[in-house]
Steps between C-alpha positions, in 0.01 A plus 500: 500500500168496763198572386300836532246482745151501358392814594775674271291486169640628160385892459261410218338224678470788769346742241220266446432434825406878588317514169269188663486686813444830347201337291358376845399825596262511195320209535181398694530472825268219626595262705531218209586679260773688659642081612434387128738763401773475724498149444524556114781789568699276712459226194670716264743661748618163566476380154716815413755429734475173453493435862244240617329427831407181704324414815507170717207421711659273743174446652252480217824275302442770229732644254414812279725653218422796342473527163858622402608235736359237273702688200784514623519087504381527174115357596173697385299654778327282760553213210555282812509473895845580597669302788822565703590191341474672154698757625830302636379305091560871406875561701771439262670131677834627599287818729169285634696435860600880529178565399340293735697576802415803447120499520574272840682827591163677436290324661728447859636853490232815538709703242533484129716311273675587183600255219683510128442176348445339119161366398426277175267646300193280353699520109826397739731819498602584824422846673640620755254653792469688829294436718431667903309236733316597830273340741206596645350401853218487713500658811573183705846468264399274289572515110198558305645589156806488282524791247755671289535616177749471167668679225615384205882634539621342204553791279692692767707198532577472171596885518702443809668171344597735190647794748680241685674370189571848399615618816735195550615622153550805605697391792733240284544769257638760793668196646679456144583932466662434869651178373640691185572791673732339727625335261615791286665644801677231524582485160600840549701449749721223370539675169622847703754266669596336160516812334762634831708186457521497141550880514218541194274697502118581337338807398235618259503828353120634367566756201144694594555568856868519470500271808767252572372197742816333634597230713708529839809363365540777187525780777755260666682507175505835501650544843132665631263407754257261327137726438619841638405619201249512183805397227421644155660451126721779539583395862743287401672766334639652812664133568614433189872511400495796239691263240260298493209765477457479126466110474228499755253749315585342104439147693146604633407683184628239213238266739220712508543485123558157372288332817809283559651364804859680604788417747837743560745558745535828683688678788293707810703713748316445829493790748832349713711549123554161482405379073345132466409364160115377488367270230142659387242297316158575347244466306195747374151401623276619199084527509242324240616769216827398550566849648807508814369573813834468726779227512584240777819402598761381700816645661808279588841621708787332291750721596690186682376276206662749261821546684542129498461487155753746475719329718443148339602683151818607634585143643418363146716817321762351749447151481531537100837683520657246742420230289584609146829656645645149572287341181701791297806327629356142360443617190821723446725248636318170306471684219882541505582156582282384205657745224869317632658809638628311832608246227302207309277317697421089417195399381388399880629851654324708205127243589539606848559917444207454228290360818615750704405794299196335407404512870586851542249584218211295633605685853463843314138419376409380810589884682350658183171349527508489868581935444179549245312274766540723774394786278201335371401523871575809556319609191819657354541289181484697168616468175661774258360429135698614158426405147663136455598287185384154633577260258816547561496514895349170462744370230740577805372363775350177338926471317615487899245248603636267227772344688249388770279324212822319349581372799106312554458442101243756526345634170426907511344638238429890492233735243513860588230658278576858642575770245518830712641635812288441790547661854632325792751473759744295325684413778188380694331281200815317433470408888177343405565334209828392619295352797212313321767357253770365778169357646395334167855355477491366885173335453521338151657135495779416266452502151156759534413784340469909589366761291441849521283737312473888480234627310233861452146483605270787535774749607686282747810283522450141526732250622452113564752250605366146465730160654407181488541418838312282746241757479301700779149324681221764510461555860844612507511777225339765731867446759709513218579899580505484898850625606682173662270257354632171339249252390732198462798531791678181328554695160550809693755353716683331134471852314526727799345852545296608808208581352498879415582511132095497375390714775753795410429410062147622609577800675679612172235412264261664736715824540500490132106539463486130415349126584758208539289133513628131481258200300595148589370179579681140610680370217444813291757683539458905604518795324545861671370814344537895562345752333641863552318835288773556180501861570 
């Protein structure tokens, strides 16, 4: 930043200086005393502006400082004969040849020079000074004198350095709200085009104002013209299939009351008639009291999403029918060859029907658990719970399993400490024990052992069925209940099964109101546990 010229002094420096002047007018008025004054007036104007003055006397090889001159290098008054070698002493290194061309300038040119430079101080800080340089000349053109005078600018520098850094500031910080803002715009951008290929959605609804702020694509959704209107709570209402009416306000109000997140389907009629099924998510924003002051959320079109689901249930329903119509025929007709009614089979024609109808069982299971799959994805699995006597489901199931053990010397051993009905979907539990015992069997060696308890604790049902198998390594306990996963495809491959029977055991327990979890280690056999309420 230049420097002010000299003659721009700081307003109270001014003030002064028409005090000094003012006082003038009441002093004496002789000839010496009137030049002892102004020579002490101009001491202390200088020495208030902390400007200082100097003369060169080319001619009489003279150099005079005044006495803020001397201060300003840090020397007492007239404490010694100053040179223009002193001076250049004086220059800060790196600025002595600017300063000196300078004064050259001076004395060739007949016009004043101006100069911003650093000068070392006698205690060695560095100030930084300006100073305006002039000639003077006789008549004849010849330079008689060399005078200027200096300020000591290194306050206002210091002020100037300090603006600089705070306007540069200033300037990174609007640079960064440009930066950001662009930014956000594009941000902006990309999410509106996300949003319109996704087909979802975003809106916030604010309970005070009764304002709804919502993104470009939930008008799409609607079939309206994105913004052409301020949307409302009860806006919807207009769109909404009238079915679905009911769901929509107990939805919004059971969240304003228990704070919790929600998620439900619904149908809109947009103004052509057509009906498309949306997917709308939320959640209740809530102040520092804990008090709800609107809800966020998120609006999806799944009408096409839906109607393949639909579509992919009726393949299955299909698919299921197909298959078990022929399987029927298996059964019906192996069953018949087996009990000898097309006449007595040999022991090698009765091992091959056994086989048979032994594959058209495993077959069976396979399109049952492939079924409950399908609706565990479409979040249609349920169970329907009645009061059960299970000691003696168990008895049951674990007496049909006992053929399997013969066969691999297998030792079961069974304690049912359950003396009351408990309630569960009979049908559905013996799926899951029936599936953590065939597993046992499969994964014990000859001559091992499987037991299985039932016991009471704290109001639930607790059942455990322990092998002991090769065991189950740490890492791969959390995989054990992935649909399709198989941690050893050698076994798998020896035992068979495709991986669903765990996955579907927890989606009963679960539907139950209860935990299923697996303990193991290598070498340690496993043991698998559920825990269902009794009641």
């Amino acid at each position: 930043m230049p420097a002010t010229p000299l003659k721009y002094f700081l307003p109270q420096k001014a003030a002064n200086l028409v005090r000094l002047r003012r006082q003038s007018h009441r002093e004496p008025s002789c000839p010496d005393c009137a030049y002892a004054l102004a020579e002490e007036r101009l001491a202390e104007a200088q020495r208030i502006a902390r400007i200082g003055s100097w003369e060169w006397d080319i001619l009489a090889k003279r150099v005079f400082w005044s006495d803020e001159h001397f201060r300003l290098f840090g020397f007492e008054p007239r404490s010694l004969q100053p040179t223009f070698a002193l001076v250049l002493q004086c220059v800060h290194p790196e600025d002595r040849d600017r300063f000196s061309e300078v004064v050259k300038k001076a004395s060739e040119e007949h016009r004043p020079f101006e100069v911003d430079y650093r000068a070392v101080h006698s205690d060695g800080t560095v100030l930084f000074l300006n100073s305006l340089v002039r000639g003077v000349w006789d008549p004849a053109g010849g330079m008689i004198k060399l005078m200027g005078i200096s300020q000591d600018v290194t306050e206002r520098r210091r002020i100037e350095a300090t603006l600089d850094r705070q306007i540069e500031a200033l300037e990174r910080a609007e640079r960064f709200k440009e930066e950001s803002l662009e930014a956000l715009r594009e941000s902006e951008r990309l999410l509106s085009e996300a949003q319109q290929i996704a087909h979802i959605g975003s809106w916030e609804w604010d309970i005070e104002t009764d304002r709804m702020k919502c993104t470009d694509e939930v008008y799409r959704l609607f079939g309206l013209v994105p913004q052409s209107f301020g949307a409302t709570i009860a806006t919807g209402h207009f769109l909404y299939h009238p079915d679905d009416l009911t769901l929509r306000t107990e939805t919004i109000v059971q969240a304003l009351r228990d704070h919790r997140p929600f998620a439900y389907d619904h149908r809109i009629i947009r103004p052509d008639g057509t009906i498309h099924m949306l997917r709308c998510t939320g959640k209740v924003v809530l102040d520092p009291e804990e008090k709800p002051l609107g809800i966020i959320g998120t609006s999806q079109d799944v009408t096409a999403i839906r109607q393949a689901e639909r579509l992919k249930d009726e393949f299955l329903s299909a698919v299921s029918h197909e298959l078990r119509t022929p399987l029927n025929a298996v059964f019906g007709f192996g069953s018949l060859l087996q009990d000898g009614i097309a006449g007595q089979l040999n022991e090698k024609q009765s091992d091959f029907v056994s086989k048979l109808l032994l594959g058209a069982d495993r077959m069976l299971v396979l399109i049952d658990d492939l079924l409950d799959y399908a609706r565990m994805q479409a979040g249609k699995f349920s169970v329907s719970p009645a009061l059960t006597d299970y000691p003696s489901l168990v008895e049951e199931l674990v007496s049909s399993f006992q053929p399997d053990a013969l066969a691999k010397r297998i030792e079961m051993k069974t304690s049912v400490e359950v003396a009351v009905l408990v309630c569960l979907d009979r049908r559905r539990i013996i799926q899951v024990i029936a599936n953590l015992l065939s597993n046992a069997i499969k994964f014990t060696p000859n001559g091992g052992k499987v037991q299985l308890r039932a016991f009471l604790k704290d109001d639930r049902l607790v059942t455990e069925i322990s092998d002991s198998g090769h065991g189950i390594s740490e890492e791969d306990l959390p995989k054990l209940f992935a649909p399709f996963k198989q941690l050893d495809m050698g076994m798998t491959r020896r035992v068979g099964g495709v991986g669903l029977g765990l996955s579907i055991s927890k989606a009963i327990i679960q539907a139950h109101g209860g935990t299923i979890e697996a303990r193991s280690g290598p070498g340690k056999g496993s043991t698998f546990s559920y825990s269902i309420p009794q009641a």
